[in-house]
C-alpha positions as CSV (number, residue, x, y, z in Angstrom):
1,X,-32.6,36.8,40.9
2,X,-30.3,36.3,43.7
3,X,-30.3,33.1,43.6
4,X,-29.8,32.6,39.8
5,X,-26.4,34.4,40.4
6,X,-25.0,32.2,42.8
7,X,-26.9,29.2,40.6
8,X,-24.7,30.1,38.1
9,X,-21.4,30.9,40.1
10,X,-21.8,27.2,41.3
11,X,-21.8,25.9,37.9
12,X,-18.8,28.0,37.0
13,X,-17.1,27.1,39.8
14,X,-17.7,23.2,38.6
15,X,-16.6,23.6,35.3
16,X,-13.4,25.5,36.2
17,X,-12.5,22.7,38.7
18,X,-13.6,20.0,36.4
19,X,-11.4,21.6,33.8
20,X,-8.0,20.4,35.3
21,X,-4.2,20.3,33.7
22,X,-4.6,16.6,33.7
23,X,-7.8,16.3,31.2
24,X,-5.5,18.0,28.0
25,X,-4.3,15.9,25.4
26,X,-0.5,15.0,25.4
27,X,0.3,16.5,21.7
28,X,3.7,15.2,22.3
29,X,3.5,12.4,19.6
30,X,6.3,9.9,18.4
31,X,6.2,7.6,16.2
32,X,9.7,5.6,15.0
33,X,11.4,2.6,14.0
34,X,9.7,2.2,10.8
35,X,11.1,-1.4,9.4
36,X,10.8,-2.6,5.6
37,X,10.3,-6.1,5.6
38,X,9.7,-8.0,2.8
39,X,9.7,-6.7,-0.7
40,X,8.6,-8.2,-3.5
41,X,8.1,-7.3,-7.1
42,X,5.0,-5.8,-6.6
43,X,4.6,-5.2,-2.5
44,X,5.8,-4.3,0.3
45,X,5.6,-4.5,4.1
46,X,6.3,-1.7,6.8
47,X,5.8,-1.1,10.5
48,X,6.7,1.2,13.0
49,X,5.8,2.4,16.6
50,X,3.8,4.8,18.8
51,X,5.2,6.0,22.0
52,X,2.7,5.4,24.6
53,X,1.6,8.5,25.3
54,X,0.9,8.6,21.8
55,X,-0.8,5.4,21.3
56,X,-3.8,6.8,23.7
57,X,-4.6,9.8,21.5
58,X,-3.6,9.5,18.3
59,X,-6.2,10.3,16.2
60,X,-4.7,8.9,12.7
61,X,-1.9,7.0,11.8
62,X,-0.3,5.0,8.5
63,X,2.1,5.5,6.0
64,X,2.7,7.4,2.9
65,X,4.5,7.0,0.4
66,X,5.8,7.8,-3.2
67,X,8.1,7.6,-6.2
68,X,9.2,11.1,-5.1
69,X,11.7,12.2,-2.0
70,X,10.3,13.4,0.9
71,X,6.5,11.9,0.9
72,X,3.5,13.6,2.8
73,X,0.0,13.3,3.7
74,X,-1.0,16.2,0.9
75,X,1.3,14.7,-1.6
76,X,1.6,11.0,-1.8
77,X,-0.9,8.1,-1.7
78,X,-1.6,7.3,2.2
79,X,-2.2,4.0,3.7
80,X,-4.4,5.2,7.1
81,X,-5.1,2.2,9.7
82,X,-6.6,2.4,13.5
83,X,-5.2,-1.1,14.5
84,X,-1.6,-2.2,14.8
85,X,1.0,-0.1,13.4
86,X,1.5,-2.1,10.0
87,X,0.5,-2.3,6.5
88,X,1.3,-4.2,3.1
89,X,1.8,-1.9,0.3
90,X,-0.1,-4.0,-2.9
91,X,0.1,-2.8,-6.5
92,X,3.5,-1.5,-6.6
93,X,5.7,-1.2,-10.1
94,X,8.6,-3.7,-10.6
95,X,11.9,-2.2,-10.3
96,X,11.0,0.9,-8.8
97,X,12.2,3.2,-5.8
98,X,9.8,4.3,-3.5
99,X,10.1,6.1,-0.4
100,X,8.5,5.7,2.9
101,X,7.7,7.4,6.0
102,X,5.2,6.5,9.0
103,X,3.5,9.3,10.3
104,X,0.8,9.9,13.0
105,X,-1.7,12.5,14.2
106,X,-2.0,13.4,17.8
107,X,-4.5,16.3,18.7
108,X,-3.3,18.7,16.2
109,X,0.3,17.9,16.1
110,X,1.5,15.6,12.8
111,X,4.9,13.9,13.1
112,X,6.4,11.9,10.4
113,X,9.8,9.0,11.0
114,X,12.8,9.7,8.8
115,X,12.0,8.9,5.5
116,X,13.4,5.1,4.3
117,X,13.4,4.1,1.1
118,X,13.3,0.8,-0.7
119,X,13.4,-0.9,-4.4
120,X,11.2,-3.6,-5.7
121,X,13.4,-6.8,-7.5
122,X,11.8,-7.0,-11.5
123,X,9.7,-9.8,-12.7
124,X,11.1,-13.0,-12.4
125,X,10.5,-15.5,-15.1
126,X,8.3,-17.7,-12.6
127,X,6.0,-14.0,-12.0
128,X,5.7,-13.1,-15.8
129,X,4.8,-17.0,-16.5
130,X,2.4,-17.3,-13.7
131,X,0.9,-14.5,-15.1
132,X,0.4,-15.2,-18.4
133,X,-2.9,-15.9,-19.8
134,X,-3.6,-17.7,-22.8
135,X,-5.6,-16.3,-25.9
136,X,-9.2,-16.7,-25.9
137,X,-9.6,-17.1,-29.7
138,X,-9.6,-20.1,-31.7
139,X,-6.4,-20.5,-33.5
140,X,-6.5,-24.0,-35.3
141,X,-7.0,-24.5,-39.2
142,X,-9.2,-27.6,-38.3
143,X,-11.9,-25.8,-41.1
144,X,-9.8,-26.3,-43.7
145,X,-7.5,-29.2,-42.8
146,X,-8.6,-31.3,-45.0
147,X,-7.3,-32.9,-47.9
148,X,-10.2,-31.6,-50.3
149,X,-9.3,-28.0,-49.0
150,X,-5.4,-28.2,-49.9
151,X,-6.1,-25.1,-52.6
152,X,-6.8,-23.3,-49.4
153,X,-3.9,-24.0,-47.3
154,X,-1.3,-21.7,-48.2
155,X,1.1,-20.7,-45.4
156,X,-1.6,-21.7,-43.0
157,X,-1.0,-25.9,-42.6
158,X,2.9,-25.4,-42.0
159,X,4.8,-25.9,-39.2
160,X,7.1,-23.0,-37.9
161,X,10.5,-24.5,-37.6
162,X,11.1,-21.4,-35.1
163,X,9.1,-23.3,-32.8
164,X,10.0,-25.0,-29.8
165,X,8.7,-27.0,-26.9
166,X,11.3,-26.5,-23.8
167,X,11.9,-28.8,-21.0
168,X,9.4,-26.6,-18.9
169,X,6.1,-27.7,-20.9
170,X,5.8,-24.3,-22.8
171,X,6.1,-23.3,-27.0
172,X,9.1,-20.8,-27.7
């Protein structure tokens, strides 16, 4: 029994000196400079920075964002990522605030940047057209285009004088 005890002062002794000031995590986090770049219609791109004290423990980090002030993790939709400290927003609305902020998680301390916000342009013409797709349906009167089926015709075998075809290749 006398040796147990000083068997297990030993091992106390170890983990107390093991257990120095220099092992603890540095909950000191900071994350900043979070730049907009390009904005589009429908996306968006953001960075920002760790300090790098941070960037050895952080244990999350990404944006959030929303179409309300003051975004958070509980609140907005999040954007989380382990690698480098940026992100493309995809499937935003046209003409449309949203704001931003960058926020990391080190140990059990969360920081957020300043919140930035930004606006995406609308539609242009070249989006909306690029878009556009054509009707599946058959829409011809080929069935009944000819002459022995005139009774049938109607409004259905004349031309709409509304009806345009513009320099660009499409019908107005």
């Amino acid at each position: 029994m006398k040796y147990l005890s000083i068997i297990m002062m030993f091992v106390c002794s170890l983990f107390i000196v093991g257990c120095s000031d220099d092992d603890k995590i540095d909950n000191t986090a900071s994350v900043s400079n979070l730049t907009i770049g390009e904005v589009t219609s429908t996306s968006a791109s953001l960075s920002a920075e760790l300090s790098a004290a941070s960037m050895q423990n952080f244990i999350k980090k990404g944006f959030c964002y929303s179409t309300s002030a003051e975004p958070t993790i509980d609140n907005a939709t999040l954007c989380e990522m382990t690698g480098d400290f940026s992100a493309t927003l995809r499937d935003l609305q046209p003409n449309t605030t949203y704001y931003v902020k960058a926020y990391a998680l080190i140990g059990d301390n969360l920081v957020y940047t300043e919140q930035k916000q930004f606006t995406t342009p609308s539609k242009t013409l070249e989006d909306q057209l690029s878009e556009y797709i054509c009707p599946a349906y058959v829409d011809d009167y080929v069935s009944m285009a000819g002459w022995d089926q005139r009774a049938n015709w109607n409004l259905a075998n004349v031309h709409d004088p509304s009806v345009m075809k513009a320099a660009d290749g499409y019908y107005y």
